[in-house]
N, C-alpha and C positions, 0 to 999 in steps of 0.2 A: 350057346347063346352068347351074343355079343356083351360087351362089358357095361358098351352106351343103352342098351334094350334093358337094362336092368332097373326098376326105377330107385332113386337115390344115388346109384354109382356115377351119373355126370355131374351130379353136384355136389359129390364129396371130391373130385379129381381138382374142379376148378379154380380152388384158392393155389394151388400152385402153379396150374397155367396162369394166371393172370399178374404172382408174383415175380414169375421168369419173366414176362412180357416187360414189365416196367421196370426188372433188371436191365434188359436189354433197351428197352428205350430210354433209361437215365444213360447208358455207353453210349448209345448215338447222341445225345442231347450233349453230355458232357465234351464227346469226340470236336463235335462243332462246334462248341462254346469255343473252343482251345481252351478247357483249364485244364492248369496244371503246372507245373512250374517252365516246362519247358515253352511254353507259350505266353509267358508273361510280357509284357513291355518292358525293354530296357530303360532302365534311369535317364531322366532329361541331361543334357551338357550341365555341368554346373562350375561355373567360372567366376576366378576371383583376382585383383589386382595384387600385389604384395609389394609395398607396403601401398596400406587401404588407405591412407593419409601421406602429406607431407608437407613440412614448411620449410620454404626457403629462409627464412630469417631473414636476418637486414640484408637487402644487396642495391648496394652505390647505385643511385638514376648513372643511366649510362651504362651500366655494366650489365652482366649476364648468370643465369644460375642453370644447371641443367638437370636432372635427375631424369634414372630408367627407373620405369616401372614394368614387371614381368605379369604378364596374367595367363592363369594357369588354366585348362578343363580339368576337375578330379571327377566330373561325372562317368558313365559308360557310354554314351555320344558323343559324337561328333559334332561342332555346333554348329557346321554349316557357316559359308561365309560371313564374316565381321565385320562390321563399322564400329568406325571408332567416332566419336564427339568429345570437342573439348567446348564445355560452355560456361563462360564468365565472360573476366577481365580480358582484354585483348594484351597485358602483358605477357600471358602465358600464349606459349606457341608449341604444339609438337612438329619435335626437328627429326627426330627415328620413327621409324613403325614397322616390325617387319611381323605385323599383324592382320591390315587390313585385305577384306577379299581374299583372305585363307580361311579356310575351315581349318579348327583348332580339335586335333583327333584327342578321346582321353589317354590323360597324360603327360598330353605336350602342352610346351607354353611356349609365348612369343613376346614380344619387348615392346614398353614405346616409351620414346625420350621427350619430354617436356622441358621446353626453358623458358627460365622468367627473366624477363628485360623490361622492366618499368623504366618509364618516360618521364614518372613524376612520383612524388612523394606520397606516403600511403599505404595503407595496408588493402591490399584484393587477394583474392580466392577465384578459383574454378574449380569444376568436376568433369573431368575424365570418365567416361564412360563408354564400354563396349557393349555391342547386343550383337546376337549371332543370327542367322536365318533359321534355325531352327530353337524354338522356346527354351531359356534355362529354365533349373529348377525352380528358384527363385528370381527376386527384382535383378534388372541388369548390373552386373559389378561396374564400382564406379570409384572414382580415388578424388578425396577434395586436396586441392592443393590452395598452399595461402602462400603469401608472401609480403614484406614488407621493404620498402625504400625510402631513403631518407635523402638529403641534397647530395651533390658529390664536395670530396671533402676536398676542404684548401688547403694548398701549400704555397710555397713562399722560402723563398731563397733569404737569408740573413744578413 
């Protein structure tokens, strides 16, 4: 006599067909999700200026100040091509860049030179800011720079 003809014996079998069943379709379910670690999302780019600040201190109207600022990826991305902005005072100008429209691999970093030539007397500021094509982790890194001028100074023969 068969084992299923027997009555009781298909319904003492079933609690372990149905716990294989849902063994096997959490591995399919799971297989698809991609969990696991090998399927995770790697780290957004995460980019930073060094130094995150800077002030030019007093510099003569007329004259010039320059500083490099290097910004780094220490994410696991790539950031995908860069722009750069400098927005404030129109004293400040960037003269270097060998940043812009590179994608910045983790790791590596790239430079950009700023100089400040006031016109006039005065304390301003700007921000330096880079963003990539593809999302940092956080807000775009950005560097305030200040600066201050005063007249230019006189001299005089005796």
């Amino acid at each position: 006599m068969a084992q299923h003809d027997m009555p009781g014996q298909a319904v003492r079998g079933w609690p372990r067909r149905v716990a294989a069943a849902a063994v096997a379709a959490a591995a399919v379910v799971a297989a698809l999700a991609g969990a696991g670690p090998a399927a995770a999302k790697p780290k957004p780019p995460a980019l930073a200026f060094t130094p995150s600040s800077y002030d030019y201190t007093q510099v003569t109207t007329g004259q010039t100040a320059s500083k490099t600022f290097t910004l780094t990826n220490t994410g696991k991305r790539a950031s995908g091509a860069l722009r750069l902005q400098l927005a404030g005072a129109a004293a400040f100008s960037i003269t270097g860049n060998t940043c812009s429209r590179k994608g910045l691999r983790p790791g590596k970093s790239c430079t950009v030179t700023v100089r400040f030539a006031p016109t006039s007397s005065g304390t301003v500021t700007a921000t330096l800011t880079a963003a990539g094509k593809k999302k940092p982790a956080a807000t775009s890194p950005r560097v305030l720079v200040s600066g201050q001028s005063g007249a230019e100074a006189l001299g005089g023969s005796g």
